[in-house]
C-alpha positions as CSV (number, residue, x, y, z in Angstrom):
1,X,0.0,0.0,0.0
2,X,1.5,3.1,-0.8
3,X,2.0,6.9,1.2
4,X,-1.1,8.1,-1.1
5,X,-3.8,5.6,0.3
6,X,-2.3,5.0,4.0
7,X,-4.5,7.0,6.6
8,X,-2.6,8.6,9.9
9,X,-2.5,7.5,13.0
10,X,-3.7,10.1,15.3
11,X,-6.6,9.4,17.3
12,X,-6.8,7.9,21.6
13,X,-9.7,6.7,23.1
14,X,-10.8,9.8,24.6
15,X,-11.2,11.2,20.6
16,X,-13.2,7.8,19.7
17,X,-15.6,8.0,22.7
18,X,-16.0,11.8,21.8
19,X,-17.1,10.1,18.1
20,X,-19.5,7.6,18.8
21,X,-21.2,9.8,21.7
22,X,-21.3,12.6,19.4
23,X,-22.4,10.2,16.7
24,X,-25.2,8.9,19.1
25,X,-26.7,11.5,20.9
26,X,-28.4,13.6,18.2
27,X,-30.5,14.0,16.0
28,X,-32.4,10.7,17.7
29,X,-32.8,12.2,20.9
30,X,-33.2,16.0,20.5
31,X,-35.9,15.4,17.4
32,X,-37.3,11.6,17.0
33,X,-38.2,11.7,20.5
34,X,-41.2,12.8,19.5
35,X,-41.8,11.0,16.1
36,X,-41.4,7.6,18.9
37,X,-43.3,9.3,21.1
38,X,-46.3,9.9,18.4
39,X,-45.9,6.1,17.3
40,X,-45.7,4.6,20.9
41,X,-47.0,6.7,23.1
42,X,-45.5,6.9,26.8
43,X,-44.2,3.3,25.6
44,X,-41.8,5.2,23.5
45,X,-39.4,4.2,27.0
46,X,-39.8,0.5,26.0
47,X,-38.5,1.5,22.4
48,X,-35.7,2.7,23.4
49,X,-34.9,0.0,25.8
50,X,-35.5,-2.6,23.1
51,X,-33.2,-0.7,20.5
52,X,-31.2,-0.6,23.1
53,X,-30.3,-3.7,23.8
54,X,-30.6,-4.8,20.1
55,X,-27.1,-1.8,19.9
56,X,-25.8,-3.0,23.1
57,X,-25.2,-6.9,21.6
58,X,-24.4,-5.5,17.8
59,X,-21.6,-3.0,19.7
60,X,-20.2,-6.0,21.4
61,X,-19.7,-7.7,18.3
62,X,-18.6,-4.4,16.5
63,X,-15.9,-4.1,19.7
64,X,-14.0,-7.9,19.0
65,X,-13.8,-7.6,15.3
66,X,-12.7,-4.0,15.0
67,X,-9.5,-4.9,17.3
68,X,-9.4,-8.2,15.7
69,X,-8.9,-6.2,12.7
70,X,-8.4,-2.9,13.2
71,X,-8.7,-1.1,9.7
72,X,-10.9,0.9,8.2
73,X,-14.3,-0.3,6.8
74,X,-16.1,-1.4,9.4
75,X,-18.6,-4.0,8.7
76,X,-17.8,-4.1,5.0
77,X,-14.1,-5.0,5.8
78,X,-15.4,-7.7,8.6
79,X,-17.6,-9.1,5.7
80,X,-14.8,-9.2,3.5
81,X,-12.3,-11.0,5.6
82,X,-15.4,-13.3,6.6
83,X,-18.3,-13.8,4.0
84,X,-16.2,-13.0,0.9
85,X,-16.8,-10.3,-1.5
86,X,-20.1,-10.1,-2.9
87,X,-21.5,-10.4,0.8
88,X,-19.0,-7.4,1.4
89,X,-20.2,-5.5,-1.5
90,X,-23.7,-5.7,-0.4
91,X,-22.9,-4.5,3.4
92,X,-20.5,-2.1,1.7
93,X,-23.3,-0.9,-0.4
94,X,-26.0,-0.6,2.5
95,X,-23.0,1.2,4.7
96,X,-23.3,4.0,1.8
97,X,-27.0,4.3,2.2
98,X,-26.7,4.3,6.3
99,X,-24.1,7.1,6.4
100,X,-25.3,9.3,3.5
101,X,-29.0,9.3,4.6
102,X,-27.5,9.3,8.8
103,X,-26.3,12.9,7.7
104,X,-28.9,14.0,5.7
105,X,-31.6,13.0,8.5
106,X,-29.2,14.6,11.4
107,X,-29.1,17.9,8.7
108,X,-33.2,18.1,8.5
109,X,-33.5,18.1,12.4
110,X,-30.6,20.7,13.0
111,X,-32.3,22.8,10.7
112,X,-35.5,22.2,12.6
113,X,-33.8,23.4,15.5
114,X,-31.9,26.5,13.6
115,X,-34.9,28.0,12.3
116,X,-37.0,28.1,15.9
117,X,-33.8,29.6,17.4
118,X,-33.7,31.9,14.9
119,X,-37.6,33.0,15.3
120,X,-36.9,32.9,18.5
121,X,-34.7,35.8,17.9
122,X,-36.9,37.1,15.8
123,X,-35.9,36.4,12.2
124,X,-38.2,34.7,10.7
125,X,-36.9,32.4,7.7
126,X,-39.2,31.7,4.8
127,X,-40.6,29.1,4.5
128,X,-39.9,28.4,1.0
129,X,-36.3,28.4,2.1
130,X,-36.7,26.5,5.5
131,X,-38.2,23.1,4.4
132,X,-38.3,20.7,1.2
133,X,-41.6,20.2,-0.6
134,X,-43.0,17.6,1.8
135,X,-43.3,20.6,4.0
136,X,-45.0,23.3,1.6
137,X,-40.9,24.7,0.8
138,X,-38.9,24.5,-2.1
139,X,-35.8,23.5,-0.4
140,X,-34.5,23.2,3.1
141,X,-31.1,25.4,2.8
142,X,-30.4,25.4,6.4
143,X,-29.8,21.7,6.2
144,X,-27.5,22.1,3.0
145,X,-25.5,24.7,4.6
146,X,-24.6,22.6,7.7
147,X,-23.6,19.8,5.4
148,X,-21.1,21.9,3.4
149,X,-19.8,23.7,7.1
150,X,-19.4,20.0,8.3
151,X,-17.5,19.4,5.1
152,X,-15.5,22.0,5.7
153,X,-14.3,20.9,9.3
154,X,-13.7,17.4,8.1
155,X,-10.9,18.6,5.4
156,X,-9.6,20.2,7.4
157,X,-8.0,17.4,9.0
158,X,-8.7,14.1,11.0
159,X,-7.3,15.0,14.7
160,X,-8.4,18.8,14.3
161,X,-12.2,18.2,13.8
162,X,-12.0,15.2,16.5
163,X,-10.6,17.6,18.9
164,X,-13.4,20.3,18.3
165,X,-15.9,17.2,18.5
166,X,-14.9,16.9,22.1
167,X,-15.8,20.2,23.1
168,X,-19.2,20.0,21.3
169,X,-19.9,16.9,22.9
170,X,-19.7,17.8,26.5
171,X,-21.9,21.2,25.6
172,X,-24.3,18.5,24.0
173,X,-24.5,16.4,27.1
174,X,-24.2,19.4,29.6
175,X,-27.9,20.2,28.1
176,X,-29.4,17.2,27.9
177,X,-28.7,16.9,31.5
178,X,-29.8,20.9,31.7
179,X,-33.2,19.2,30.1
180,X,-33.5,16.6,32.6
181,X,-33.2,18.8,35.9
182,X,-35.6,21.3,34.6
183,X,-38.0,18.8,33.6
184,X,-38.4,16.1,35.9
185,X,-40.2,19.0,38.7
186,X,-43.0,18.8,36.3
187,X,-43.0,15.5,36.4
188,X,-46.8,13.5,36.7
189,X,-47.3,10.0,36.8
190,X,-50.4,10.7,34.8
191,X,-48.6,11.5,31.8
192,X,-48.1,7.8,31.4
193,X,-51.6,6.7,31.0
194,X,-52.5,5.2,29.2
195,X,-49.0,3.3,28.7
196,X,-49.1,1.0,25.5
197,X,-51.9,2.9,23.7
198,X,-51.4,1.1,20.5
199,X,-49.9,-2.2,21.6
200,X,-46.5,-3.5,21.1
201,X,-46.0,-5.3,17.8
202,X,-46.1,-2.6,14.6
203,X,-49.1,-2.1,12.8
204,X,-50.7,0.7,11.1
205,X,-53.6,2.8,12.2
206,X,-54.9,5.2,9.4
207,X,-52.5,4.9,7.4
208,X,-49.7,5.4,10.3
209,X,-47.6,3.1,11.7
210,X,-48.2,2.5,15.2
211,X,-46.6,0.1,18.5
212,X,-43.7,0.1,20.6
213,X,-41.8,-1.8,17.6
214,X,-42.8,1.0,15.3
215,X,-41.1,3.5,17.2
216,X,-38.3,1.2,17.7
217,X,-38.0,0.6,14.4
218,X,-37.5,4.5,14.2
219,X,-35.6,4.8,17.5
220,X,-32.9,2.7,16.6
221,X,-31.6,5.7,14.9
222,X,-30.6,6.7,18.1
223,X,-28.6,4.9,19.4
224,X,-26.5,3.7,16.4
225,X,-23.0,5.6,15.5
226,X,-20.6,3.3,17.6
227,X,-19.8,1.8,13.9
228,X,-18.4,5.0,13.3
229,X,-15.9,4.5,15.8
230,X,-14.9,0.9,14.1
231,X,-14.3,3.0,10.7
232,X,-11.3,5.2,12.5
233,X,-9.6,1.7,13.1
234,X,-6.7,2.7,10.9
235,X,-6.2,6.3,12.6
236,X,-6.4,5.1,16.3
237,X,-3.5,5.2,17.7
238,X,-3.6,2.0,20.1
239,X,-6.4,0.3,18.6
240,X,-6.3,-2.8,20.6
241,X,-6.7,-0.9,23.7
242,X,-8.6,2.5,22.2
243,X,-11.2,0.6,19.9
244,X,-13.1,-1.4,22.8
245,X,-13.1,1.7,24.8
246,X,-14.4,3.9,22.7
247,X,-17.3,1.5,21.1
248,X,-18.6,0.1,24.4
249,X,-17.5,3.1,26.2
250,X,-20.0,5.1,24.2
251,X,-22.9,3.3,24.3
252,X,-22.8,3.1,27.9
253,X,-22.5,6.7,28.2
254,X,-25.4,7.1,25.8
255,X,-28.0,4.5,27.2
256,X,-28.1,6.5,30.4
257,X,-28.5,9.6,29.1
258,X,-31.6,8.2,26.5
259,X,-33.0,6.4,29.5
260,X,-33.1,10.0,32.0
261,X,-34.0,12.0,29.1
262,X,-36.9,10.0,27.8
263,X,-38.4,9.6,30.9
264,X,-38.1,13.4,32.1
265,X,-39.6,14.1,28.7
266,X,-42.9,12.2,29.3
267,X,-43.2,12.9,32.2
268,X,-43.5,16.9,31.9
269,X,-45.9,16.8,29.0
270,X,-48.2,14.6,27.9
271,X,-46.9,13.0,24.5
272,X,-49.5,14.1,22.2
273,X,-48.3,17.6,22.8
274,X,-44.7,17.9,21.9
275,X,-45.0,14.5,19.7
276,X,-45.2,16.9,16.7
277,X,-43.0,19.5,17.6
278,X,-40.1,20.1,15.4
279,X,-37.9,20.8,18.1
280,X,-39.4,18.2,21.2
281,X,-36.6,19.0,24.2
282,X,-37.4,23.0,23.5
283,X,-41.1,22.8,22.9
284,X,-41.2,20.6,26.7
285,X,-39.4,22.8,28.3
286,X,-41.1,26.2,26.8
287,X,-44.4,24.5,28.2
288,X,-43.3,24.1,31.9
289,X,-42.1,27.4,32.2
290,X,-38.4,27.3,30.9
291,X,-38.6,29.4,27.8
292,X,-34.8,30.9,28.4
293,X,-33.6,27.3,29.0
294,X,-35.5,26.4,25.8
295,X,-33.9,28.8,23.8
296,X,-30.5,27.4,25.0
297,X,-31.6,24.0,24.1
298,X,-32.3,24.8,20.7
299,X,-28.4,27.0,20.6
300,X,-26.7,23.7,21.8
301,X,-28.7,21.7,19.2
302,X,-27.9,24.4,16.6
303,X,-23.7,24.1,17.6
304,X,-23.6,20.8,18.6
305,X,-26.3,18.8,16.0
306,X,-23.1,19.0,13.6
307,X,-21.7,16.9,15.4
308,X,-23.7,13.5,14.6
309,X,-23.1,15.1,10.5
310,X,-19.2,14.7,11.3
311,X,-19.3,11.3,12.6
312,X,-21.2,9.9,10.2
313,X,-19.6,12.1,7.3
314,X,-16.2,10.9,8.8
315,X,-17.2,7.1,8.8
316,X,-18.9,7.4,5.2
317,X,-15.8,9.2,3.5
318,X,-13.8,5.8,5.2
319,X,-16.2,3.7,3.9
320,X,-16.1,4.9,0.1
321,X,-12.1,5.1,0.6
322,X,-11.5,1.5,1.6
323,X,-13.9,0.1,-1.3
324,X,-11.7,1.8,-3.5
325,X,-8.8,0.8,-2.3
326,X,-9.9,-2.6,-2.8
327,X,-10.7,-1.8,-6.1
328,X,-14.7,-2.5,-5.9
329,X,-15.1,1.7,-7.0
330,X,-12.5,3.4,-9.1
331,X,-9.3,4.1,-7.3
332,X,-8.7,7.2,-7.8
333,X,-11.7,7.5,-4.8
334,X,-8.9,6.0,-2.7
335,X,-6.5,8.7,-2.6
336,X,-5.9,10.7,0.9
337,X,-4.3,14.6,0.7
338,X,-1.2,15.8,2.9
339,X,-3.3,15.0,6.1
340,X,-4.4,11.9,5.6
341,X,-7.9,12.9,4.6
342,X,-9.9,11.6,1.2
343,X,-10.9,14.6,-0.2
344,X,-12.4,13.2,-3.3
345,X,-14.9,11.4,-1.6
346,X,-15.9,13.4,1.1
347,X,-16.8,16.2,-1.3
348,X,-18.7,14.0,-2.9
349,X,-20.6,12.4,-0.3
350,X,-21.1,16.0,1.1
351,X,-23.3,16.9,-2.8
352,X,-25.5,13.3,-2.1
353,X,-26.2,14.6,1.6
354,X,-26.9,17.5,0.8
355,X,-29.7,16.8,-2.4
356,X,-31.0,14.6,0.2
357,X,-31.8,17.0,2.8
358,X,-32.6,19.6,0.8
359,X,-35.8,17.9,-0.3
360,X,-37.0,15.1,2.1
361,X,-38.7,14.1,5.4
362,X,-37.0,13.6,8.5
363,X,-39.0,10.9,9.1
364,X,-38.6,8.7,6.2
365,X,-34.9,9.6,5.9
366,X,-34.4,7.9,9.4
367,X,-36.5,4.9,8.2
368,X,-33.9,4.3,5.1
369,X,-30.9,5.2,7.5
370,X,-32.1,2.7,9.9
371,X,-32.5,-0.3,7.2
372,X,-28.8,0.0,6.1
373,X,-27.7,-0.2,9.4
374,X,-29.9,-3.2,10.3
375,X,-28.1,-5.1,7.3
376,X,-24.7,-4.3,8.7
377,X,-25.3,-5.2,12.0
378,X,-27.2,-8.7,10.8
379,X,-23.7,-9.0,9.2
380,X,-21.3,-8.3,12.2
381,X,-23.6,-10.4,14.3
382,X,-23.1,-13.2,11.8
383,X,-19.2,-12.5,11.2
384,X,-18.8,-13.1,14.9
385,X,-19.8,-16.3,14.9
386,X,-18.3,-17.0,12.1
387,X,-15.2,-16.6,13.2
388,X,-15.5,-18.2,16.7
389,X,-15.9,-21.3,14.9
390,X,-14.0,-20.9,11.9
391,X,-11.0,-19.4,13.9
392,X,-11.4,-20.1,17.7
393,X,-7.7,-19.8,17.7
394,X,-7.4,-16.4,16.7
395,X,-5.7,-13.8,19.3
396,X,-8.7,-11.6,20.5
397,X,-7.9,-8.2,22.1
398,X,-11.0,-7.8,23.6
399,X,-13.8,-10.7,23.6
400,X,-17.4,-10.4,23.6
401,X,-19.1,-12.0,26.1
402,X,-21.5,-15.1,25.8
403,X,-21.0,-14.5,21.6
404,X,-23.8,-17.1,20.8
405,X,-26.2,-15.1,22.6
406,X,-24.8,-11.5,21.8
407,X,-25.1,-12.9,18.0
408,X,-27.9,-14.3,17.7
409,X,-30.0,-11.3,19.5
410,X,-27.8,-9.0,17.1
411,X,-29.3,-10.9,14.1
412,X,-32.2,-11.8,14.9
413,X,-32.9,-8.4,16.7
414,X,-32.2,-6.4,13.8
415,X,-34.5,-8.6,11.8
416,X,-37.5,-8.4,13.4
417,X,-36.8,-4.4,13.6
418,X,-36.1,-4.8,9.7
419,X,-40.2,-6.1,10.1
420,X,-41.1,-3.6,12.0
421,X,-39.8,-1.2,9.3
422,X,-43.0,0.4,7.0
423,X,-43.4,-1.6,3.7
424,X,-42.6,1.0,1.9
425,X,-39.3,1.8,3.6
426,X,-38.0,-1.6,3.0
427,X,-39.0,-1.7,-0.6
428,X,-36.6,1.2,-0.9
429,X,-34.0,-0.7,0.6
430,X,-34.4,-3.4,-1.9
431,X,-34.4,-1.3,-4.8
432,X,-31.2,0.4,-3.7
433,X,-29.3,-2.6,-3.2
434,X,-30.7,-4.2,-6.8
435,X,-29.4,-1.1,-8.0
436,X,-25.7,-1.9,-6.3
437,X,-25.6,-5.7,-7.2
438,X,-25.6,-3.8,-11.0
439,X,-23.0,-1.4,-10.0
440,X,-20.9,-4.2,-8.7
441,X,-21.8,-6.9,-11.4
442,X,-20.9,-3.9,-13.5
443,X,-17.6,-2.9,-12.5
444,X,-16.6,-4.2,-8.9
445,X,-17.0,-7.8,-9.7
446,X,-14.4,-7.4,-12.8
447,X,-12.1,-4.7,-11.1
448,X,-11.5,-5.8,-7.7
449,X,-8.4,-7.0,-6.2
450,X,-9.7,-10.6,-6.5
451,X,-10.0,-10.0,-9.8
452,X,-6.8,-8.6,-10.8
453,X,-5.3,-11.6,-8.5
């Protein structure tokens, strides 16, 4: 491998937990809070618990094979080494939907948030300008413009837009917990009444989907982001050591938080009333009495948001650069500038982002994000065991624990919230990946390394 495709080594664990919290807490918390909360009711706790624990077995699977191997490509390069190359192509393939849609769904709720700070300065945006045409708009520029700022930090350099990620992280956490203490004095047990209104399993009431596993379904997008962590293998400095840290590490750190935050949410305000708010955390707090507070809510999510876009920005531009150095996209994708970072492809994952924010629903955004990432983790689940009984003998830096049962509820978790996905959400998926297995048939399949070998 030569100078031109070799990343830097540059990151510690405290810059990966920075990544995958600020990857994690976003977007998911601060906005689809409410869209779980509108599909589940006060259940929408359950939601998250069962996403939760879904993430908690796929990140103990992520954690062994990403110091196992620890290079860039995250569950494409697992699938690789593991399920061969078509297998990786597809996972490859779904990662590129995941990321590219992660950022464009993180971009529509920042810009959710943006535009109520900014009336609540008084400048009111129009409207035209404020939201795509699901919304009445023409385009949602807001969004856009955070996707090109992000771009910005990430060429920049790697370490340099890590570092700054750690100060935006603990002023995204400091208000979450803000939220919390303000919140739970409003706190009335009535709020959860009824609990389950529409059941547990997904179904759809007029035309909606509706359950605990509907808003988990949607939830989920929450708590992923550790597998952005997995795709800085090749930049960590000790990755043995810094890897397991910073994927377990951060879910912990972000279960807890989800788990105070939800439940302060409901209980301050009954779910029907900030379910459709645009900007949930702010909207619950405006309503108790904490308009100032609100206000800062909505400035943290406006600075910090961005956040979630680097992460995911930073693992998709890895993604896209390891595919191409393995010859399954054109090669010339795989070259890194004077600091390590592949310009090339993060500019152009920064024009897909962007067309996709500009002009579509938070909502079904998420929904696409979400089925990516269940294929990947299906996949990691599946390498794991794999390899325990393919190669029991292999030296294991950090080993999950009870890797049947983590495996297994990885897989078979992420199916059944695959299920619980709308119809039309997963028909999407399948068209996108009949449209890769073309791409690859096309060109990967005949230009790969394996092929050249």
């Amino acid at each position: 491998m030569d100078e031109g495709q070799r990343l830097h080594r540059t990151l510690s664990w405290p810059h990966l937990i920075a990544l995958g919290v600020g990857a994690i807490v976003g977007t998911g918390i601060y906005t689809l809070i409410g869209v779980g909360a509108e599909r589940a009711g006060p259940a929408v706790i359950i939601a998250f618990i069962v996403a939760g624990l879904v993430c908690v077995c796929a990140a103990l699977a992520y954690a062994e094979l990403a110091t196992l191997m620890p290079v860039s490509g995250s569950a494409y390069t697992y699938s690789y080494a593991v399920l061969g190359e078509g297998t990786a192509w597809v996972i490859g393939w779904s990662l590129v939907l995941e990321y590219s849609v992660v950022c464009a769904a993180v971009a529509v709720g920042w810009s959710g948030y943006a535009v109520g700070f900014l009336q609540a300065a008084g400048f009111d945006m129009p409207r035209a300008l404020a939201a795509g045409p699901h919304a009445g708009g023409i385009v949602n520029l807001p969004a856009i413009a955070i996707v090109a700022a992000v771009t910005g930090m990430l060429l920049v350099g790697t370490r340099e837009s890590a570092t700054l990620n750690i100060i935006l992280v603990v002023l995204k956490l400091g208000a979450l917990a803000a939220f919390v203490v303000l919140a739970l004095p409003a706190f009335e047990t009535g709020n959860f009444e009824p609990f389950m209104p529409y059941g547990f399993a997904s179904h759809e009431v007029d035309g909606q989907s509706r359950g605990v596993m509907a808003a988990a379904a949607i939830i989920f997008f929450a708590f992923y982001g550790f597998d952005a962590v997995s795709t800085a293998a090749e930049e960590t400095k000790n990755p043995a050591r810094d890897l397991k840290i910073g994927i377990v590490g951060s879910m912990v750190v972000c279960t807890l938080v989800y788990m105070g935050v939800a439940a302060a949410a409901v209980g301050a305000l009954p779910f029907t009333e900030f379910s459709q708010s645009g900007e949930p955390l702010a909207h619950v707090l405006r309503s108790v009495g904490h308009p100032g507070v609100a206000t800062f809510i909505g400035a943290v999510a406006v600075v910090a948001l961005p956040t979630v876009i680097l992460a995911f920005m930073f693992g998709q531009s890895r993604i896209f650069f390891v595919m191409a150095r393995d010859r399954m996209l054109p090669a010339g994708l795989g070259r890194v500038n004077a600091k390590g970072t592949p310009v090339a492809v993060t500019i152009g994952t920064a024009i897909v982002v962007s067309a996709i924010a500009g002009f579509f629903p938070l909502a079904e955004i998420a929904e696409l994000a979400n089925a990516g990432t269940l294929a990947a983790f299906v996949a990691v689940g599946l390498c794991l065991i794999v390899l325990r009984v393919r190669r029991p003998d292999l030296p294991r830096q950090f080993r999950a624990p009870m890797p049947w049962v983590v495996g297994t509820v990885a897989i078979l978790g992420c199916i059944y919230l695959f299920v619980s996905l709308p119809e039309s959400t997963q028909w999407r998926f399948l068209i996108w990946n009949m449209i890769g297995v073309a791409v690859y048939l096309a060109y990967g399949a005949r230009k790969s390394r394996l092929a050249g070998q």
